[in-house]
C-alpha positions in Angstrom: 13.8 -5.0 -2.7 15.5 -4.0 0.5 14.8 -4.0 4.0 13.8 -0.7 4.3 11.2 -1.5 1.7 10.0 -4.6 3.4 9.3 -2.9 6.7 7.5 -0.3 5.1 5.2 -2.5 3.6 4.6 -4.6 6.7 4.0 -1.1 8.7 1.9 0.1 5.7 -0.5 -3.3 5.9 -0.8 -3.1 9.3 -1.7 0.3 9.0 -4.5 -0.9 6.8 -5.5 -3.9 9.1 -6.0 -1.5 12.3 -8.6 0.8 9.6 -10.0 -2.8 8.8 -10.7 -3.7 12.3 -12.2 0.0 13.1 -14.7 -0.5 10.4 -15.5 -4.2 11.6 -16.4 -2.9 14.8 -18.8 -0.3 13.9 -20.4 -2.1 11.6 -23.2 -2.1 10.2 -23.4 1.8 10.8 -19.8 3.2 10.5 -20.1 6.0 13.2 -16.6 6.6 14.5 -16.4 8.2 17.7 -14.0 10.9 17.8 -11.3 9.5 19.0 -11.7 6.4 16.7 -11.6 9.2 13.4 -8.5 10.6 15.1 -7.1 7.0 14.9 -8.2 6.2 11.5 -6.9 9.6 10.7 -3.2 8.2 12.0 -3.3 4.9 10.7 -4.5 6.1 7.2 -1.4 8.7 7.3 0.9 6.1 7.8 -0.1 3.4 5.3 -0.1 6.2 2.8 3.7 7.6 4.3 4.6 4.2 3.4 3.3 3.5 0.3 4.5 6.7 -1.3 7.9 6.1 0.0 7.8 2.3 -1.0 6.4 3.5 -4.6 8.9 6.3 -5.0 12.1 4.3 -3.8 11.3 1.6 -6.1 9.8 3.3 -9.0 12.7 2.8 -11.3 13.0 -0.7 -11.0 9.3 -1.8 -11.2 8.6 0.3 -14.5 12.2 -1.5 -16.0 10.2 -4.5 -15.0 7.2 -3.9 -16.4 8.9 -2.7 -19.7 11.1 -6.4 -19.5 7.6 -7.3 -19.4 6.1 -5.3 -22.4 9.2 -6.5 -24.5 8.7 -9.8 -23.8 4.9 -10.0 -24.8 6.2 -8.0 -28.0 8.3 -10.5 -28.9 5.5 -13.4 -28.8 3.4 -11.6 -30.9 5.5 -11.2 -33.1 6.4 -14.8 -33.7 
């Protein structure tokens, strides 16, 4: 994977670390104030902006892996 694909995923976990820590703090009753649902609005956008580019960039290459995969697995049982 390339860079471009690393820094997505670190921007898309943070992402999901900052709609972690909104939910710790307003537990146990989950009422988001406003402005806290415009934020957890944001950082859900951009976790999912990354993940669909990191999916879509990389598609190719992880379903060749998973069919290396598959092939492999046919080959034992076959044996």
């Amino acid at each position: 994977m390339d860079e471009n694909t690393v820094n997505r995923t670190k921007a898309a976990i943070n992402a999901l670390i900052d709609v972690e820590q909104l939910w710790i703090e307003n537990t146990p009753n989950y009422d988001l104030s406003t402005q806290e649902l415009v934020v957890l609005k944001k950082r859900l956008e951009r976790a999912m902006e990354n993940i669909s580019k990191i999916y879509e960039e990389n598609r190719a290459k992880m379903q060749a892996a998973e069919d290396e995969i598959k092939k492999m697995h046919e080959g034992k049982k076959r044996k």
